[in-house]
C-alpha positions in Angstrom: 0.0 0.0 0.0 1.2 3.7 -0.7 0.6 6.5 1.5 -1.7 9.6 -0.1 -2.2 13.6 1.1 -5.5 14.9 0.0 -6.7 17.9 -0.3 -10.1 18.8 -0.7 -11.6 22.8 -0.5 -15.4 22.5 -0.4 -16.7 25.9 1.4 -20.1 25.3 0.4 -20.0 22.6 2.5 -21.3 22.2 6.1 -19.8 20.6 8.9 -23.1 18.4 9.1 -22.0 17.6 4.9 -18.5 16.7 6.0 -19.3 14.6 8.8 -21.6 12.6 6.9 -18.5 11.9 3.9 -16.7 11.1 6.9 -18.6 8.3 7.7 -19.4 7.5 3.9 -15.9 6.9 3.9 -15.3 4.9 7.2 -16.6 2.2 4.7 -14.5 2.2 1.8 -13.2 -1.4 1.3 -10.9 -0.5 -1.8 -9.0 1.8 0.5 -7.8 3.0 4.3 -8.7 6.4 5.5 -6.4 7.1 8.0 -7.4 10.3 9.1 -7.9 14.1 8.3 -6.5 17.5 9.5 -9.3 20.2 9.2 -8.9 23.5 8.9 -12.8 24.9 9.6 -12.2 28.6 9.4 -10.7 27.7 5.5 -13.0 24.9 4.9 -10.0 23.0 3.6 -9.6 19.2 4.6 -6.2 17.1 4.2 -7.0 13.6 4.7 -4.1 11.0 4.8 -5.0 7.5 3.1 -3.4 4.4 2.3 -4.5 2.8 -1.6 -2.5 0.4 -3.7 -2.6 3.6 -6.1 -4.5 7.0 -7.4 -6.0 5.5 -9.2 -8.4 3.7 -6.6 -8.7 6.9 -4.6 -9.7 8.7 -7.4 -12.4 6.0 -8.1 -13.5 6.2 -4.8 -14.1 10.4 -4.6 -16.2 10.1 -8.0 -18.0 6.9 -6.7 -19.1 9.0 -3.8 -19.3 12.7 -5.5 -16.3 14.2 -2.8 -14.7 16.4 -4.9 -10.6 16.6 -4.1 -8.2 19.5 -5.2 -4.9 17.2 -5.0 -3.8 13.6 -4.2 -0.1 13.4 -3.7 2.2 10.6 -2.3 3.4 11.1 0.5 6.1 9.3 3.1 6.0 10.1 7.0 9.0 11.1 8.5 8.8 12.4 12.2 11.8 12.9 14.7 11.5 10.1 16.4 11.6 7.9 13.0 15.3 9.5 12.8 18.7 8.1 14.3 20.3 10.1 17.1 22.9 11.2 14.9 21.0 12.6 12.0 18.9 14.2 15.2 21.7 15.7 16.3 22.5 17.1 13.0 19.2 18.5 12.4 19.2 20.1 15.5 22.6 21.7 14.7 21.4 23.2 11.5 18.2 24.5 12.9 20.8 26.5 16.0 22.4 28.0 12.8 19.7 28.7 10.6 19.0 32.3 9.6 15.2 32.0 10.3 15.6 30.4 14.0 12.7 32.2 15.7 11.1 33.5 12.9 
């Protein structure tokens, strides 16, 4: 399985509309919603899914009539994913950067 970001703008929708999608998708068999970061003030959505491939995500949007601005693979990286070393380094660079604090 590969990892997806989608976005999806909808303001015309309400939070009643979305919630509903939501569980619309809950069932999707050809497919894994993961989950979904919501940003309410912008009506913008970026769900994270798992699909052998675009393909079958895209399917599953027009099966359902959710309309989507982008689907992009993705990886997940998070700090504790790295080793102590490259950490370290990070860390290093960010004490040097130019925009530390900004």
């Amino acid at each position: 399985m590969n990892t997806y970001m989608v976005v999806h703008r909808a303001p015309e929708l309400s939070w009643d509309a979305v919630e509903e999608n939501w569980r619309k998708l809950a069932h999707v068999e050809t497919a894994t919603w993961m989950y979904t970061f919501y940003n309410v003030e912008k009506s913008v959505r970026f769900c994270v899914w798992n699909a052998p491939d675009r393909e079958t995500l895209e399917k599953v949007f027009f099966d359902l009539g959710i309309s989507f601005e982008s689907i992009t693979e993705v990886t997940e990286t998070k700090p504790d994913l790295w080793s102590a070393k490259q950490w370290q380094k990070h860390l290093a660079a960010e004490a040097a950067a130019d925009t530390l604090g900004a």
